[in-house]
C-alpha positions in Angstrom: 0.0 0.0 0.0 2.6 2.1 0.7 4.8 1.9 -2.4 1.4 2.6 -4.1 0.7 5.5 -2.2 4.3 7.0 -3.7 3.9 5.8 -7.2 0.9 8.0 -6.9 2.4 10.9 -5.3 5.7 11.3 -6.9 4.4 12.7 -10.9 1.9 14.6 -8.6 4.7 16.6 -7.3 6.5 16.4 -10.3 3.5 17.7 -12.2 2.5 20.5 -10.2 6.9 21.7 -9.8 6.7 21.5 -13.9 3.5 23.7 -14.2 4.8 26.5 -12.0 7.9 26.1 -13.9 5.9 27.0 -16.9 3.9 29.5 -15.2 7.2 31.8 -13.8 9.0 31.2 -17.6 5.7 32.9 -18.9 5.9 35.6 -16.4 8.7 37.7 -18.3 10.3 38.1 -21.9 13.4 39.4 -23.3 13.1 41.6 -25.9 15.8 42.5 -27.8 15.2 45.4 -29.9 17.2 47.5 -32.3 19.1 51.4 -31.6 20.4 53.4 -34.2 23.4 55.5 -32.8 22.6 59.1 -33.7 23.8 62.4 -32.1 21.5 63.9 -29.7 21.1 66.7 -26.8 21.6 64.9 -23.1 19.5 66.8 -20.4 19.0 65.1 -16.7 16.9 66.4 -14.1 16.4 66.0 -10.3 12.6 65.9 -9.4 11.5 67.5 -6.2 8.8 68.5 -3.9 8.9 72.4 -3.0 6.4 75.3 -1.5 5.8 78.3 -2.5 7.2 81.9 -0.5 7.1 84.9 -0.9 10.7 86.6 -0.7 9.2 89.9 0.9 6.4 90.5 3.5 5.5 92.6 5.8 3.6 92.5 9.2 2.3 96.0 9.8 2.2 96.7 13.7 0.9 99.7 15.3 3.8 101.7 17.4 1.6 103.6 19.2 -2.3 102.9 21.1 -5.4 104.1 20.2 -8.8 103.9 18.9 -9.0 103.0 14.9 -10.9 106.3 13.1 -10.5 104.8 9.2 -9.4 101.6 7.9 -8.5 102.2 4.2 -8.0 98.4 2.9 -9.7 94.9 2.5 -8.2 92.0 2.2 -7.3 91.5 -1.3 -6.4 95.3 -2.5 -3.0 95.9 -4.1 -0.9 98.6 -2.0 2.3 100.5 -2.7 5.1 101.3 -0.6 3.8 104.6 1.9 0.1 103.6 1.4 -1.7 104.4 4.0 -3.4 101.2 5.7 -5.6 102.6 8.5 -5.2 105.4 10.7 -5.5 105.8 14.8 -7.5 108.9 16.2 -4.9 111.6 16.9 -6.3 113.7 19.1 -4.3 113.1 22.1 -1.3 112.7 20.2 -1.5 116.1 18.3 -1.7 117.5 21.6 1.3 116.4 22.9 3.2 117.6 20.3 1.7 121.1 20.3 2.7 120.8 24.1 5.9 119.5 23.5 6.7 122.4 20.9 5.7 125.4 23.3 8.2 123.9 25.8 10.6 123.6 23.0 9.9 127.3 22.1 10.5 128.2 25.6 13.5 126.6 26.7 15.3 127.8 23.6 14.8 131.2 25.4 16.3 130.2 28.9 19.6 130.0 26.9 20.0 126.2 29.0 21.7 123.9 26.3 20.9 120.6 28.1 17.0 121.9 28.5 17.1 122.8 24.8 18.4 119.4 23.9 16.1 117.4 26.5 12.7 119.5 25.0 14.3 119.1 21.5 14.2 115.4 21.8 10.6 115.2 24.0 9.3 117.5 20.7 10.7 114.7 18.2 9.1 111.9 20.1 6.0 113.8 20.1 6.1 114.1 16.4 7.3 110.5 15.7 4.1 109.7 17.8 1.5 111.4 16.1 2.8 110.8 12.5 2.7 106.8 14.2 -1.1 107.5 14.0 -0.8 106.6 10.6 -0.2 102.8 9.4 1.8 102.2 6.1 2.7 100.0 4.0 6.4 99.5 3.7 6.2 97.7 0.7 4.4 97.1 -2.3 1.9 94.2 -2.6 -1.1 92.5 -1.7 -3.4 92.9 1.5 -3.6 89.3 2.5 -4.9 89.9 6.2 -6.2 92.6 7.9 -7.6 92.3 11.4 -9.0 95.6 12.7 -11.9 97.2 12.1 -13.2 101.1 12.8 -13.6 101.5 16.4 -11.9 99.2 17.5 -9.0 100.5 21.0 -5.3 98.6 20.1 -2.2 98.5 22.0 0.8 99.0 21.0 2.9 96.3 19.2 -0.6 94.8 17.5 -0.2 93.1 14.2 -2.9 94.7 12.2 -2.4 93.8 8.6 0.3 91.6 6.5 1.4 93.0 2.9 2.9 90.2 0.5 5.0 91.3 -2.7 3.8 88.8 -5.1 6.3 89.8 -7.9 8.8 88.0 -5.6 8.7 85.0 -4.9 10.6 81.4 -4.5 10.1 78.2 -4.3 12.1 76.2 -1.2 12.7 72.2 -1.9 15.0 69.9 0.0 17.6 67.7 -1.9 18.3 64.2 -0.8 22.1 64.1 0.4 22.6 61.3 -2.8 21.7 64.4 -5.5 23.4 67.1 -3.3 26.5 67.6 -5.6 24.5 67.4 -8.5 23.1 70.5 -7.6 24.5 74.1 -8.3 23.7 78.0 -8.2 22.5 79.4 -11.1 20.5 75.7 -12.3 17.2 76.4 -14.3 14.3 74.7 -13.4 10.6 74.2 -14.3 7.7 74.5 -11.8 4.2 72.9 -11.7 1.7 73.2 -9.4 -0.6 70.9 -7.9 -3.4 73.5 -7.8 -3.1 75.0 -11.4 -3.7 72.4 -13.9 -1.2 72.9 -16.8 0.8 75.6 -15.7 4.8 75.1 -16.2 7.1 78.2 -14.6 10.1 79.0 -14.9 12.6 78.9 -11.8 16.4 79.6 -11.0 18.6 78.1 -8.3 19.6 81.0 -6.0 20.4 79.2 -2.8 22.0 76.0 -1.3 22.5 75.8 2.3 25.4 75.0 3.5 24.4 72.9 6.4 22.6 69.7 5.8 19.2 68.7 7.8 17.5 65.4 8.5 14.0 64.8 8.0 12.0 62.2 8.6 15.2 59.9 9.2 16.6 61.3 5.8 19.7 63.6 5.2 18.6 66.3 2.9 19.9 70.0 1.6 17.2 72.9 1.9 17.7 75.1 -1.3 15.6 77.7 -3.0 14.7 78.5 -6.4 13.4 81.8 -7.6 10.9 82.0 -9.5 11.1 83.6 -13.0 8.3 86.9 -13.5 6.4 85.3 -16.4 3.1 84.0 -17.5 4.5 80.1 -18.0 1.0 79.3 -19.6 2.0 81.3 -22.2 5.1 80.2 -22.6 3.7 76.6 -23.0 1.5 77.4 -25.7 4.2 78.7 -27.4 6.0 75.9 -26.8 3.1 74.0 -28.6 3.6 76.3 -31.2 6.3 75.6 -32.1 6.6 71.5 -31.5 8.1 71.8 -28.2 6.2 69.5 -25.9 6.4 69.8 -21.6 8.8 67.1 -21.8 11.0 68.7 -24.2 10.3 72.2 -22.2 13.4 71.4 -19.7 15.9 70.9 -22.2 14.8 74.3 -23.8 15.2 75.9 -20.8 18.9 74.3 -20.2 19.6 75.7 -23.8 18.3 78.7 -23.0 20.5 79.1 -20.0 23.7 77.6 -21.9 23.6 80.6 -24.6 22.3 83.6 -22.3 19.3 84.1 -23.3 16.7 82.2 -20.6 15.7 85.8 -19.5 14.9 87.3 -22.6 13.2 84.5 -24.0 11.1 84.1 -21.5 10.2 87.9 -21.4 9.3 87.8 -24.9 7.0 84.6 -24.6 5.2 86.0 -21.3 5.2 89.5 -21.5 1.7 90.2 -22.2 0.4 88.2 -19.4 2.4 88.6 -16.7 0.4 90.1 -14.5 -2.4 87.6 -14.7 0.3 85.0 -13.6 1.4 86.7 -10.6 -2.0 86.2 -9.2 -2.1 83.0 -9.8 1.0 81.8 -7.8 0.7 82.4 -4.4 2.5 81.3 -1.1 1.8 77.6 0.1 1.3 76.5 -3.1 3.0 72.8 -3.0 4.4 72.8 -6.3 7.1 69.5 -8.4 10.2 71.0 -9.3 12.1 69.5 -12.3 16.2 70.7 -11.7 18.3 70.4 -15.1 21.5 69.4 -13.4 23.0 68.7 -16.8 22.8 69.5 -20.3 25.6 67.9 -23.4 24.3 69.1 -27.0 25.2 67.3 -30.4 26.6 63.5 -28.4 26.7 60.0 -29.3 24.5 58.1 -27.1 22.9 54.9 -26.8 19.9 53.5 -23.7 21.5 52.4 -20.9 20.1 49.0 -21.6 22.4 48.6 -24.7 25.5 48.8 -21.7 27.2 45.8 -20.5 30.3 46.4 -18.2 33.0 43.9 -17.3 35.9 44.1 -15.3 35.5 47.9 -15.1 34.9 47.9 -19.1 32.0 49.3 -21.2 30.5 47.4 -24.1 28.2 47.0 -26.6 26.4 44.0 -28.8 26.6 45.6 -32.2 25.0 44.5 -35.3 26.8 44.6 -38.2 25.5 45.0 -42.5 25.6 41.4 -42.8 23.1 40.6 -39.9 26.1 39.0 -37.8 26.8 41.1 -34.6 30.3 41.2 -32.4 30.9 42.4 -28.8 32.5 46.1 -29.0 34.7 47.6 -26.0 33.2 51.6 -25.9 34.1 54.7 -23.8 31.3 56.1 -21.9 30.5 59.6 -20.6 27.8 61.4 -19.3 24.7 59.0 -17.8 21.5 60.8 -17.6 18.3 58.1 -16.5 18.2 57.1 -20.0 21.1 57.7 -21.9 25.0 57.1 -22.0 27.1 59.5 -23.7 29.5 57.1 -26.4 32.7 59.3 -26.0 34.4 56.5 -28.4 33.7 53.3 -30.1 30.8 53.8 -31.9 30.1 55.4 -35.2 26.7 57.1 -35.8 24.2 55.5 -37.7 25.6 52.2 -36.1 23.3 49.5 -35.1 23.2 48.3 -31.5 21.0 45.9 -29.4 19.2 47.3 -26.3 18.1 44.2 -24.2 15.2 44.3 -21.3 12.8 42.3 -19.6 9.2 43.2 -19.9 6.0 41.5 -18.2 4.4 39.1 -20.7 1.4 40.5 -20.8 3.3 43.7 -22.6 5.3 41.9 -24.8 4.7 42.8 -28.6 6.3 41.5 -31.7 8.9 43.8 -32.9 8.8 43.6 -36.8 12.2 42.6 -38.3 14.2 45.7 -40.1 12.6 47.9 -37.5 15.0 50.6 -35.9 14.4 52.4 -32.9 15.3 55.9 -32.8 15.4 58.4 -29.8 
């Protein structure tokens, strides 16, 4: 019985091993397909997740305390530098400083120098007082807050409105310690934004800390990108105009910043619109910033699949005229997440196998004679 019981068991087990055999070897298929070399531009990027700041502000405080007689802004009006934002009942203050003149008047008669000076200064505090009455912008912008309202008494020190500058602003990202010396001042950068649907800007690296931070258990670089005064919907449908598509737009903008000309081009797309964009990036926007960290115009370069490396050697499976292929020894460069840059070994219009493993379910047949370009 029990030599019958394996003679059943046994091509059980070997059945089911061979079917899931079957089942893994139909899970995957190599493809081998086809590259011709050609010359090409190499751009890389660094992907990142950034906010959106203003670079100026302002906090408007009152210095001195009183009863609010006019407040001359709502949230939302534009302001300029010296505008006026509400203004405290002077009454008791213009007081004072008629006071503190006649004393000033005075003592300059009793011929007393340190009197003069001490009623000279109590006549300038007077004065700084009651012209205090008066809450100002320092800066131009945008009213985003204002918390008083007519009547209302408040002490000194009491933040009473906040002015942004919305013509300045930046973007601040974190870089993961393993791209931190890929990144450099002066890098361009595009920007898209969570909240806006379709909208690409423009951005420049202006600042890389020089001390590194952890968060959440990782070791990353705070820098900040400022971002460029244009209307980057504009600039995309002129990119569409002329063939451009977003995925192309980051190697224009590294081209663009290569020859000199990043600002101007971007002036002349956006011009017409730029105000309209302003509005429409504000601070705390969580935005994706793409970094071009490199840039190499007019190279030979083949998919990083094509690559084999032995001993510390590069090579290639080429394919030669006569449908035989050999094993070729090359010099690499440049690697973006695509691409290596052939420095030598390799002739363009050459024919080289790329080789990768793709699910079965994706596997289609590649028709012979086919070439794959980039």
């Amino acid at each position: 019985m029990r030599r019958t019981r394996w003679l059943v068991i046994v091509p059980l087990i070997i059945l089911i091993f061979t079917s899931c055999s079957r089942n893994t070897a139909q899970t995957s298929t190599v493809q081998v397909s086809e590259y011709v070399v050609s010359r090409t531009n190499l751009t890389d990027t660094i992907t990142l997740s950034g906010t959106v700041q203003a670079r100026e502000y302002a906090d408007i405080k009152s210095l001195v305390s009183g009863i609010v007689k006019k407040v001359n802004v709502s949230k939302g009006d534009t302001v300029k530098a010296g505008d006026v934002i509400a203004e405290l009942d002077d009454t008791e203050y213009r007081l004072a400083y008629i006071k503190a003149l006649q004393n000033y008047e005075t003592a300059k008669n009793s011929g007393s120098k340190l009197l003069i000076q001490q009623r000279e200064i109590e006549l300038e505090l007077a004065k700084r007082d009651l012209e205090n009455c008066k809450l100002l912008s320092p800066i131009n912008g945008v009213v985003t807050s204002i918390d008083i309202k007519q009547g209302d008494l408040i002490s000194t020190g009491k933040t009473i409105a906040r002015v942004v500058n919305l013509e300045k602003l930046y973007v601040s990202a974190s870089v993961d310690e393993v791209d931190y010396s890929r990144i450099a001042l002066g890098q361009v950068a595009t920007v898209s934004f969570d909240a806006i649907e379709g909208l690409t800007a423009g951005a420049r690296v202006t600042y890389i800390s020089s001390e590194a931070q952890t968060s959440q258990g990782i070791v990353v670089v705070p820098i900040e990108l400022d971002l460029l005064s244009v209307d980057a919907s504009q600039l995309g449908r002129s990119m569409s105009q002329t063939g451009i598509d977003q995925a192309q737009l980051q190697q224009k903008l590294q081209q663009l910043r290569t020859q000199g000309t990043l600002a101007q081009f971007l002036q002349r797309q956006t011009q017409s619109n730029s105000q309209n964009q302003s509005g429409r990036i504000i601070p705390g926007l969580s935005c994706e910033v793409n970094v071009v960290t490199m840039s190499k115009e007019n190279v030979l370069a083949v998919p990083i699949n094509a690559v084999k490396f032995n001993s510390g050697k590069a090579y290639v499976t080429v394919k030669k005229a006569d449908g035989s292929t050999e094993e070729r020894e090359i010099s690499v460069g440049i690697r973006t997440n695509s691409f290596y840059e052939v420095v030598s070994g390799l002739e363009e219009g050459e024919v080289v196998l790329v080789t990768g493993r793709i699910p079965a379910s994706s596997t289609t047949q590649r028709v012979p004679g086919v070439l794959f370009r980039p």
